[in-house]
Each structure stands twice: as C-alpha cells, then as structure tokens.
C-alpha positions in Angstrom: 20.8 12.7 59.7 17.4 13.5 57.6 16.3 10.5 56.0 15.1 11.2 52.5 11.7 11.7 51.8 10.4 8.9 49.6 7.3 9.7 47.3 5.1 7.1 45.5 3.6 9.2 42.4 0.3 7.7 40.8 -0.8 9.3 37.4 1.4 10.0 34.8 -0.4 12.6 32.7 0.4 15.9 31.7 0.6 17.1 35.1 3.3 14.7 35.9 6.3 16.4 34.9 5.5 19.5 37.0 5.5 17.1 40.0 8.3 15.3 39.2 10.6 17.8 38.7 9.2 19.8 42.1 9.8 16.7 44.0 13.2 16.3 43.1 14.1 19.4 43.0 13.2 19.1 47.1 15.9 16.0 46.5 12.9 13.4 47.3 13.2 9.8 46.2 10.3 9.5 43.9 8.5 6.0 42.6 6.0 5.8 40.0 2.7 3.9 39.9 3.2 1.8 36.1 0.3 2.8 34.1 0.5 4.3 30.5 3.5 7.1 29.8 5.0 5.7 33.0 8.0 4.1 31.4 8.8 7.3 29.1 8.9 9.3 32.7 10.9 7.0 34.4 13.5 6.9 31.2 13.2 10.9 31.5 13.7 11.4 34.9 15.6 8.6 36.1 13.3 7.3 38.8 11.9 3.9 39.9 8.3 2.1 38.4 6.4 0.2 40.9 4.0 -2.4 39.2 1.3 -2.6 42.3 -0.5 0.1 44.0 -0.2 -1.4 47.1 3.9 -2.1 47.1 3.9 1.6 46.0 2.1 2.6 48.9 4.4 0.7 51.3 7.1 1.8 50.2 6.5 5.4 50.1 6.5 8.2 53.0 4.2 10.4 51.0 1.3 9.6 48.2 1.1 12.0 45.6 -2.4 11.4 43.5 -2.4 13.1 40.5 -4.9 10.3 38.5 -8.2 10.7 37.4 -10.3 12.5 39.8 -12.9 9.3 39.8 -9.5 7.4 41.4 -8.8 10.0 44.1 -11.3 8.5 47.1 -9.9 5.3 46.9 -6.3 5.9 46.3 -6.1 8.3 49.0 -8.1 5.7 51.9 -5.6 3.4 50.8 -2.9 5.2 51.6 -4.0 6.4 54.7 -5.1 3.5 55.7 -1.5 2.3 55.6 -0.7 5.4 57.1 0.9 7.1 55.0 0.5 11.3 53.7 -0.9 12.4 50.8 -0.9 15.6 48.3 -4.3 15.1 46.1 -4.4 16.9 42.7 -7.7 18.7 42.2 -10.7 18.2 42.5 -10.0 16.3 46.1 -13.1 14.0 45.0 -15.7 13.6 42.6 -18.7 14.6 45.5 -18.2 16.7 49.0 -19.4 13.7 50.7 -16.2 11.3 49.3 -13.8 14.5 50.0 -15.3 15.1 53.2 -14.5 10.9 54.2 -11.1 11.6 52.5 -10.9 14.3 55.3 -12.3 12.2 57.9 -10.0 9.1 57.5 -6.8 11.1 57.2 -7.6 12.8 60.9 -8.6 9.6 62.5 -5.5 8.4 60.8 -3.2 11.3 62.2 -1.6 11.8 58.6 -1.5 14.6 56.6 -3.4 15.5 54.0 -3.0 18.4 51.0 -5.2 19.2 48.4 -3.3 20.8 45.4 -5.0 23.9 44.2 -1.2 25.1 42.4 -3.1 28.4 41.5 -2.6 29.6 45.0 0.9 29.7 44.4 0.9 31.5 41.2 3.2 34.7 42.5 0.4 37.1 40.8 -2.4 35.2 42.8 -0.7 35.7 45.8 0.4 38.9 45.6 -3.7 39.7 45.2 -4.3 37.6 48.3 -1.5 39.1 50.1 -2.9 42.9 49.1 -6.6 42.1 49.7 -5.8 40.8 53.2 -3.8 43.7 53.9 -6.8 46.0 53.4 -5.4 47.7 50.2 -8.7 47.9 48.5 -11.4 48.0 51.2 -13.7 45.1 51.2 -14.1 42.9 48.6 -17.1 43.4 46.7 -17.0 42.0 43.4 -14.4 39.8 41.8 -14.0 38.6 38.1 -12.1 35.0 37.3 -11.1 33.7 33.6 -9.5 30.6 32.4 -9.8 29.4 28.9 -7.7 27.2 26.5 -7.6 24.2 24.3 -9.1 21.5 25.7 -7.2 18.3 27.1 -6.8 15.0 24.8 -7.2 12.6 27.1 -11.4 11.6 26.7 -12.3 11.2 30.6 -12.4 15.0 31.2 -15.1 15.5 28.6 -17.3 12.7 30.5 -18.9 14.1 34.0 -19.9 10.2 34.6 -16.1 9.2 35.5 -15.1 12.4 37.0 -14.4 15.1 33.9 -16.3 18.4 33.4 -15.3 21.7 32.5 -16.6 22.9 36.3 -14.9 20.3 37.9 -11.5 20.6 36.2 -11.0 23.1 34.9 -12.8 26.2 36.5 -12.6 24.8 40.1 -9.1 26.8 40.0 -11.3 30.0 39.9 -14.1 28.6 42.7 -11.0 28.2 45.0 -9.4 31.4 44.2 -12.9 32.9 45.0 -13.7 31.4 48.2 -10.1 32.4 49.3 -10.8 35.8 48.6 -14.3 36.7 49.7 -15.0 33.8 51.8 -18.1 31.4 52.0 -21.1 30.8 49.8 -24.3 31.3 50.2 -25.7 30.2 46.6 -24.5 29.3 43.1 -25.5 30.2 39.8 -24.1 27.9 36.3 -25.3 27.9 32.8 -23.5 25.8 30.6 -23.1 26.5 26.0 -23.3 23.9 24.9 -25.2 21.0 27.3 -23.2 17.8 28.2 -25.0 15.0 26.2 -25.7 12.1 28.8 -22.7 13.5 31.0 -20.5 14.0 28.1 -19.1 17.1 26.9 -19.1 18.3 23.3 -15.1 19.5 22.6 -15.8 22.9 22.7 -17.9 24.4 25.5 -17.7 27.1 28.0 -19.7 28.1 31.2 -20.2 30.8 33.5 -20.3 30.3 37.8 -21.9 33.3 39.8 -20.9 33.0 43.2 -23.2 35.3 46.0 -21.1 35.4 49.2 -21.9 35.1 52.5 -19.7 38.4 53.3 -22.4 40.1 50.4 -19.3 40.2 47.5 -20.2 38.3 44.2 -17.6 36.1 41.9 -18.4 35.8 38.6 -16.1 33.0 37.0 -15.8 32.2 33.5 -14.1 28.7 31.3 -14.0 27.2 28.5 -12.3 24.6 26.7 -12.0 25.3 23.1 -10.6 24.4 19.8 -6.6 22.8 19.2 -4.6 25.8 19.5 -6.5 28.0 21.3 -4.2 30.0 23.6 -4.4 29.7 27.3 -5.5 32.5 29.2 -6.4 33.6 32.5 -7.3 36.6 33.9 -8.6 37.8 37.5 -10.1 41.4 38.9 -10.9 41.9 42.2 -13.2 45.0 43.2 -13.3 46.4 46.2 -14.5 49.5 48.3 -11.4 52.2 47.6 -10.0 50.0 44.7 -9.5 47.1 42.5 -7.1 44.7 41.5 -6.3 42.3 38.3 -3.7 40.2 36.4 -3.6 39.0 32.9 -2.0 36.0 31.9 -1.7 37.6 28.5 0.3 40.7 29.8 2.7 37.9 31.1 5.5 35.5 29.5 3.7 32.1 29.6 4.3 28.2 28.4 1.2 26.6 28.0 -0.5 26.1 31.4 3.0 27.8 33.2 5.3 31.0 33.3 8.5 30.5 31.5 11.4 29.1 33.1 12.5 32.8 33.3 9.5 34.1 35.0 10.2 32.6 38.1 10.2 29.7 40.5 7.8 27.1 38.7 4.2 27.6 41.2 4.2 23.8 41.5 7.5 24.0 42.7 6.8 26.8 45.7 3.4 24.1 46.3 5.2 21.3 46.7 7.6 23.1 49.2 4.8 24.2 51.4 3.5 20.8 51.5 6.6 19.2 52.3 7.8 21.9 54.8 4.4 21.7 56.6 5.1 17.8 57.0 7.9 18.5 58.6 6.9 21.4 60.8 4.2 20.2 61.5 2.6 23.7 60.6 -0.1 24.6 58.0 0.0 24.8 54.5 -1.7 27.4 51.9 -4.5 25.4 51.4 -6.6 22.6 54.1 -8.4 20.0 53.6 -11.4 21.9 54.7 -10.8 24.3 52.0 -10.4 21.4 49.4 -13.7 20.2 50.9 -15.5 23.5 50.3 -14.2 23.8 46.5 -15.9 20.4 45.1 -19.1 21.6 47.3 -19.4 24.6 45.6 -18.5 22.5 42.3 -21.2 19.6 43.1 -23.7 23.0 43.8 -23.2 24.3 40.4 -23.9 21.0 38.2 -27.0 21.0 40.6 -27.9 24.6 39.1 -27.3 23.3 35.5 -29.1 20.6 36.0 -32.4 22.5 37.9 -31.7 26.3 36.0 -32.1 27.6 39.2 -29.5 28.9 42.0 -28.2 26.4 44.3 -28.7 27.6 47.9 -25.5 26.0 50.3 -25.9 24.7 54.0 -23.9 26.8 56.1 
C-alpha cells in the first residue's frame, strides 16, 4: 500500500492557493508553516498549521517553499539537511552562487530538488516548445516575451535589498521561457523606467531584457508592474527560419494570473504532477535544478547591466 505523501508548505501568499489545491488534488497530506494568512488557509482548506519550521520539516516527505525569495537558501538547506525533497517557487535564490549551493547540498544529500517555473506548464507554452523542438519553424532566431499587470501589495517585491525586483519576480518567467527555447547566453542587456531608489522600486515601473544567444537567436523580454487594475497580460512570439509562432493571453479566457477553471487543467496543477511523479519515478521533471540555476544567473547578469549601462557578458 502507497503511503501518502505528506507536504510541509511554507508561505502563505497569493500563490498559496494554487499549491494547495494541486497538492490535494494529488491526495497529499499537506501542513502549513504558521505565519500571517496561515490560519484563513487552513480554515479554507481543511489542513494542519505547524507553529515551527523545524517540526514542519520533520514531519514532512516533501518541502514546498513558496516564501519570500530572500528565505529560499535557508529553508531549502534545512530541509535537505534533514533529508527531505523540495519544490522551490521562483526565483530558486536571490544570487547564482546561493542557488548553485542549493543545488550542491540537495545532490550530496541524494534528495530531490524542483525549481517551479509554472510557466512551463502553461498548455500554450508548451505547445510552442513542443513545435519548436519538432523543427516546425526552422531555427530559432528571434523571440519576443511579455508580461505586464498590476503590481503585487505585499512591499518586499518592490525592495531588490530583501529579494523583490520586477527582473527577479516577475520577468524571470520570460528569462526561463527564453533559455528553454533558444538555449544559453552569451550576454545581457536591461534598462529599467523608472530607477529603483536605493534598491527600492517606485509602484509603477517596467523594464526591458535583451538576451544574445549562444546558438546566435536574440530574446527580447518585456514587464512591468503597473497601476491597481491594470489587466494582466502576456504574450510570446517566436521567430524562426520558415516561420513564427505566438500566443496572447488576451485572445484567451483568463483569471488574474490563471486560465479559467474552464480553460483547462490549472498549469500549477500539471507542475505539481510532474514533480510528484518524477519523485516517484525517479525520472526527470520539466525543469532541473541546473536550469533553475541558469535563470537567477541571467537575472543577477541583468541588474549588473542596470547597474553598469552596459551588456553583461556570461561565463560559459
């Protein structure tokens, strides 16, 4: 007989729900860490509060970090210390080197380690990544990402001193979806409107990341957050030799960050069922840690371009 999985879920932002619900849907015990909005998704979902970090991780088969990405590097060595898997929300860390160490300790450890990037498993991402590995457009030469929308309340993403940034949030979805397409990086590009003051973010503010690849195709990735209200919208084209590809989150039924309920399996849902499978299986999932690895590198490479105004080259 299987024994059930048991999951020890720390964060309990507006990310939370999505996790929740995909990791009982997979009929996993879950746990949460207590922290503020803990209690109100216990009472809605009917699972357990831990008070300690450390009983949590004991008692849990799995770690699911979906805090503040400033928490990530220690949550995660904790828990793999103790031996026990983790899925990481993105960023995996605030720097390559801590996500690299993350890395590191989880295969000395022998556990497993995911890095959430849920826009892999967005059925109209996929389908892209599916048709550009088939060959159905040639080679990859150019590609185009978008992702704008309100920006989030809570004030920590707006300061780039304890792990916010509209970079490393927001647009890293894009970075990922980039290297996944057309491969390594050879140098980035940023400009920033308006500056971060000090390392903090002004409330509305957008960037732009130009990506040259090592394979000779160029991303060009766009973000912003923006005022209350502001509708959230993504869009991605993909250029290549005999043809091009795109979606456009605005051509689509959408709730907020997610497809309706009637668009389809919730992405976070399909994520979590990788993960969990792969555990199992012992097989590979979407996304490796290597790959989380190489999206906060190219992440830490663009604040170093805002920072200098000039590109960023990146060790191979």
């Amino acid at each position: 007989m299987t024994r059930t999985l048991r999951v020890g879920l720390i964060g309990s932002g507006g990310i939370a729900p999505p996790h929740i619900e995909g990791l009982l849907a997979l009929g996993a015990q879950v746990s949460i860490l207590r922290r503020t909005g803990a209690a109100e998704l216990a009472a809605r979902y009917d699972v357990e509060i831990v008070d300690d970090l450390e009983a949590l991780i004991e008692s849990s088969d799995l770690v699911d970090i979906i805090s503040p990405t400033h928490t990530h590097r220690d949550i995660a060595l904790r828990a793999i210390r103790r031996g026990r898997h983790v899925i990481c929300e993105k960023p995996l860390a605030t720097t390559p080197e801590d996500a690299a160490t993350i890395v590191r300790a989880a295969t000395d450890a022998g556990v497993r380690l995911f890095p959430a990037h849920v826009v892999r498993y967005f059925p109209e991402y996929w389908r892209i990544k599916q048709a550009v590995d088939a060959g159905d457009i040639g080679a990859v030469s150019e590609i185009r990402l978008s992702r704008v929308g309100a920006g989030p309340e809570a004030p920590w993403f707006f300061d780039e001193n304890a792990g916010g940034g509209l970079i490393r949030d927001l647009m890293i979805h894009d970075i990922d979806q980039a290297l996944w397409l057309a491969g390594p990086v050879a140098s980035v590009s940023a400009v920033q409107d308006q500056p971060s003051a000090a390392g903090v973010l002004p409330r509305s503010v957008t960037a732009d990341v130009v990506l040259a690849h090592r394979g000779g195709a160029v991303s060009r990735i766009h973000g912003g957050w923006l005022g209350a209200g502001t509708p959230f919208r993504t869009a991605i084209e993909v250029v290549g030799t005999t043809g091009r590809l795109r979606h456009d989150s605005a051509e689509a039924p959408a709730d907020g960050y997610l497809p309706t309920a009637d668009a389809g399996e919730s992405p976070y849902v399909i994520q979590l069922t990788d993960f969990v499978t792969a555990l199992g299986n012992g097989t590979d999932a979407r996304i490796s840690p290597a790959e989380g690895v190489s999206a906060v590198t190219v992440v830490d490479a663009a604040y170093r371009s805002l920072a200098s105004h000039v590109p960023v080259r990146i060790r191979r």
